[in-house]
C-alpha positions in Angstrom: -22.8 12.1 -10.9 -22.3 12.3 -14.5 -21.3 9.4 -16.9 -17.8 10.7 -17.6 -16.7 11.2 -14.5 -15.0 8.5 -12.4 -15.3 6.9 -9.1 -12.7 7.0 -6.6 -11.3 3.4 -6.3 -10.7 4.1 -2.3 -13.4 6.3 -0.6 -12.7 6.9 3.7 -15.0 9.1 5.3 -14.4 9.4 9.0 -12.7 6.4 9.6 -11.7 6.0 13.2 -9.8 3.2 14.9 -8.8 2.4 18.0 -6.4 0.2 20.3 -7.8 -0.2 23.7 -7.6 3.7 24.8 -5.5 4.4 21.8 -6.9 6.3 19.0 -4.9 5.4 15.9 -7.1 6.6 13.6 -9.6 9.7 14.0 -12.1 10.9 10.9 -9.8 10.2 8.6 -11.2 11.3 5.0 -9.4 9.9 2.0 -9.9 9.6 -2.0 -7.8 7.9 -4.4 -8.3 8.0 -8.1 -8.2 4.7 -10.3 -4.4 5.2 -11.9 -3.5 7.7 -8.7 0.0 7.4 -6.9 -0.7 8.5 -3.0 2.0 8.7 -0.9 1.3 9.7 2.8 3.8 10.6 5.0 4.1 11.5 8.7 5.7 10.8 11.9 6.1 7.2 13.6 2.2 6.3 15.5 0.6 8.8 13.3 -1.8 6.1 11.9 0.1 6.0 8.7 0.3 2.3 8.3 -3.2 1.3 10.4 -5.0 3.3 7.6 -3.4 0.8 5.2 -4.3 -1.8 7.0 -7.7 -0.8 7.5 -8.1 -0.9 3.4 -7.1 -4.2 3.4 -9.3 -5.5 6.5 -6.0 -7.0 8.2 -7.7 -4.6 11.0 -11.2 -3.8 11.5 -12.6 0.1 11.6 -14.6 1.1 14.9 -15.9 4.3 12.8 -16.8 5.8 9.6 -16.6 3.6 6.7 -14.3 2.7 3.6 -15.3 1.6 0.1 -13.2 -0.4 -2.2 -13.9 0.2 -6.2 -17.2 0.9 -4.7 -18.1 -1.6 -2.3 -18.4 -1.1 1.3 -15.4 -2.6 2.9 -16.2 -5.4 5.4 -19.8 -4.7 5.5 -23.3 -4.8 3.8 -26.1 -3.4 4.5 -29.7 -5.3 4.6 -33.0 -3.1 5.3 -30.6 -0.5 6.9 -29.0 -2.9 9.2 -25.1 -3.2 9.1 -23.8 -7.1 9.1 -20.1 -7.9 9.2 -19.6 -9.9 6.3 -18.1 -13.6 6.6 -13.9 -14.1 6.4 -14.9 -15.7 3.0 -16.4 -12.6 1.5 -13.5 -10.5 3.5 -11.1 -12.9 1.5 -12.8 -12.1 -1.8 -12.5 -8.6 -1.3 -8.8 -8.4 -0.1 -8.4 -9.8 -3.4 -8.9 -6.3 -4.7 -5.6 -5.1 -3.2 -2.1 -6.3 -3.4 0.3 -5.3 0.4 3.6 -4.8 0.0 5.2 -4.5 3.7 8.3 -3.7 5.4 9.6 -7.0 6.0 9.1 -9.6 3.3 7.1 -11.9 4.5 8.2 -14.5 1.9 7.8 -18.0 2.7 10.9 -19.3 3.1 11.0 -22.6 2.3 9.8 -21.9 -1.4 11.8 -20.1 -4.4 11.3 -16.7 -5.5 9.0 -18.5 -8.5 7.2 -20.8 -5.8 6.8 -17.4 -3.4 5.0 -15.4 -6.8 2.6 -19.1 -7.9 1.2 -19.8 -4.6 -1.7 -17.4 -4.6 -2.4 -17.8 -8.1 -2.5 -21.0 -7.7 -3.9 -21.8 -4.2 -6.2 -18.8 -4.3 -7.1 -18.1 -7.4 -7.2 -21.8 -8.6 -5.3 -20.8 -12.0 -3.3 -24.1 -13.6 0.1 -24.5 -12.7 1.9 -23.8 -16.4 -0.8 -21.0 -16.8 0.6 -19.3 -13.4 4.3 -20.7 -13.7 4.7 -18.2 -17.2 2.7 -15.1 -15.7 5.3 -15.3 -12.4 8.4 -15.7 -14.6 7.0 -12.3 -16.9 6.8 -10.8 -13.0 9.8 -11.2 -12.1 11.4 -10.4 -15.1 9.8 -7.1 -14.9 11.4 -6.9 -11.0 14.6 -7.5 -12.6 14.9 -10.9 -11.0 14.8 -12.8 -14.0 17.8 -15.3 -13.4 16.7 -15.5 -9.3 13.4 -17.4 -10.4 15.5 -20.8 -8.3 16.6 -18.9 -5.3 15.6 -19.5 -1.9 14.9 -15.9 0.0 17.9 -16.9 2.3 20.1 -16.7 -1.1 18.4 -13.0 -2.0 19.5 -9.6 -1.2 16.7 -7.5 1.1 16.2 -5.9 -1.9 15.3 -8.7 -4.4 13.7 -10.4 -1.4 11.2 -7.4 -1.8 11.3 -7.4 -5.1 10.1 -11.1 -4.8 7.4 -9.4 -2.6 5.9 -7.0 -5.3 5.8 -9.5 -7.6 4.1 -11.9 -5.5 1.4 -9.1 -4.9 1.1 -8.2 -8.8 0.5 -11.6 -9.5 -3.2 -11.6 -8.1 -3.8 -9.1 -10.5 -4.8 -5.9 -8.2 -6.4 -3.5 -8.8 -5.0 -1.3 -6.0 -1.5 -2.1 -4.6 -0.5 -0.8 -1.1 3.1 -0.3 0.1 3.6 -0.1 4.0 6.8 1.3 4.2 8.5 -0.8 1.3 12.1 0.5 2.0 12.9 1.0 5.3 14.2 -2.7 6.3 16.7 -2.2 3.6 20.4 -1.3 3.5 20.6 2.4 2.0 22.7 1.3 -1.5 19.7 -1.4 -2.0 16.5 1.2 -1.7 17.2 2.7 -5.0 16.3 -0.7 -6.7 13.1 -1.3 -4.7 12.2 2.4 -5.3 12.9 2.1 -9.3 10.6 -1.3 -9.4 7.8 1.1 -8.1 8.3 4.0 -10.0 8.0 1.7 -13.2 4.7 0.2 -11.6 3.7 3.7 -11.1 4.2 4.9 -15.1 1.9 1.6 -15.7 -1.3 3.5 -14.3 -1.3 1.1 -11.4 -2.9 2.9 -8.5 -0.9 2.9 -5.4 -0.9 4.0 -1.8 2.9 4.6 -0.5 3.4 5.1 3.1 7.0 6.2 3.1 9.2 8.4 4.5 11.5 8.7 1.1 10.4 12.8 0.2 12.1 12.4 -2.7 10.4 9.3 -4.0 6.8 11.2 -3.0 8.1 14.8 -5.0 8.9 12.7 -7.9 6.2 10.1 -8.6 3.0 11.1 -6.2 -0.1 12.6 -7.8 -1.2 13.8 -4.2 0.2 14.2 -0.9 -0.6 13.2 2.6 0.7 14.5 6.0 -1.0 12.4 8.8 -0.4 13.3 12.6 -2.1 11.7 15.8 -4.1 9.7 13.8 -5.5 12.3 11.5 -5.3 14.0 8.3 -3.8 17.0 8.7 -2.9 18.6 5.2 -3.3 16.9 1.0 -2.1 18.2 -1.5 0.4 17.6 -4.7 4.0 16.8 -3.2 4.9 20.4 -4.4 2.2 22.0 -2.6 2.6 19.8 0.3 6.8 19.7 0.2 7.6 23.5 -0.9 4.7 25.2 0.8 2.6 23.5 3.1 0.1 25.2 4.6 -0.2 23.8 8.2 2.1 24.5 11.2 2.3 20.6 11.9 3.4 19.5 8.4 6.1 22.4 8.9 7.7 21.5 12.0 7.8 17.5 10.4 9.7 18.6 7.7 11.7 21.2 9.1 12.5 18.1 11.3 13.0 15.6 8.9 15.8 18.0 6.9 17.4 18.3 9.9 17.7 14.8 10.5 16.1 15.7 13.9 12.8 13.2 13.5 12.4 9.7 12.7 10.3 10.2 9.4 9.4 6.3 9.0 
């Protein structure tokens, strides 16, 4: 590979995963570009979300392998034999990534500031006043300046994940994945949650979306992914993808998602 040329920051090959008899996930291939917005869409069980989870080792792969800014995920290899590494080094590495999921998973009993300052502080072992002013510039750029005091009882869904992506920006990511970010919310508060990541995606932060907000994906994606049954089953940009796909499957989903006829999340 020559020197100009970058490595992918996520790299799947053949990734499978299964539940009991339940394949989730089946040889699913996937690059993402440092700086690339990837949204993947498909129908509900089509693995969208256990791929996520997979990157960040919150489940474990039966098959293939993933690497992470180049390092195998969850593994190493010694004299060609394959050792699980330790929950330590797991920890380490899902440092990499920041998970943004449905519901907010806030703790409750702290303030939005205390929710973005515990990992910097409990993980990441950063002083207090050091961590204190880099959560207050986070959730100024959430627009949640003035909620720095409230309890997540006190917030809106919508601020509450706001809260969230801060909380995840402030371990400093290099990747940030978004299960879903939108669909606990109320319609009229999605647009704020949506314009929080559409900022973070003008950065150069490189993100994987699972969503099922098309317009969202059109607008800010760099590539495209329709997942079915576990699989991969057409990439490409969101034009591509949206206004022509190529693959009898990703045209009955959306055929079936304009009609309102399938549950896109």
């Amino acid at each position: 590979m020559g020197g100009g040329e970058q490595l992918p920051i996520v790299r799947a090959r053949g990734v499978g995963k299964r539940f009991q008899s339940f394949h989730a996930l089946s040889g699913v291939d996937m690059d993402v570009m440092p700086g690339e917005v990837v949204c993947i869409v498909g129908p509900s069980g089509s693995g969208k979300t256990t791929f996520l989870r997979c990157i960040n080792q919150l489940e474990r792969i039966d098959a293939g392998c993933i690497y992470l800014d180049n390092e195998l995920v969850g593994y190493r290899v010694d004299a060609g034999v394959v050792h699980r590494l330790s929950e330590r080094e797991i920890a380490r590495q899902r440092r990499a990534t920041g998970m943004v999921f449905q519901r907010f998973n806030l703790f409750p009993h702290m303030t939005a500031l205390e929710n973005v300052i515990e990992g910097p502080v409990q993980v990441l072992g950063h002083e207090r006043a050091q961590a204190i002013a880099e959560a207050e510039a986070l959730l100024s750029r959430v627009g949640l300046a003035a909620k720095a005091g409230s309890y997540p009882a006190q917030l809106s869904g919508g601020q509450q994940q706001r809260v969230a992506i801060a909380r995840a920006l402030a371990m400093k990511p290099k990747l940030m994945l978004f299960d879903e970010p939108t669909s606990a919310l109320d319609a009229e508060l999605v647009g704020e949650v949506l314009a929080v990541m559409r900022n973070l995606a003008s950065s150069g932060m490189t993100m994987v979306v699972v969503t099922h907000e098309l317009n969202f994906a059109r607008e800010v994606a760099d590539k495209l992914i329709f997942m079915a049954e576990g699989k991969v089953i057409e990439t490409g940009t969101p034009r591509q993808v949206l206004d022509n796909p190529a693959e009898p499957r990703t045209r009955a989903f959306l055929s079936a998602v304009l009609s309102g006829k399938a549950e896109a999340a």
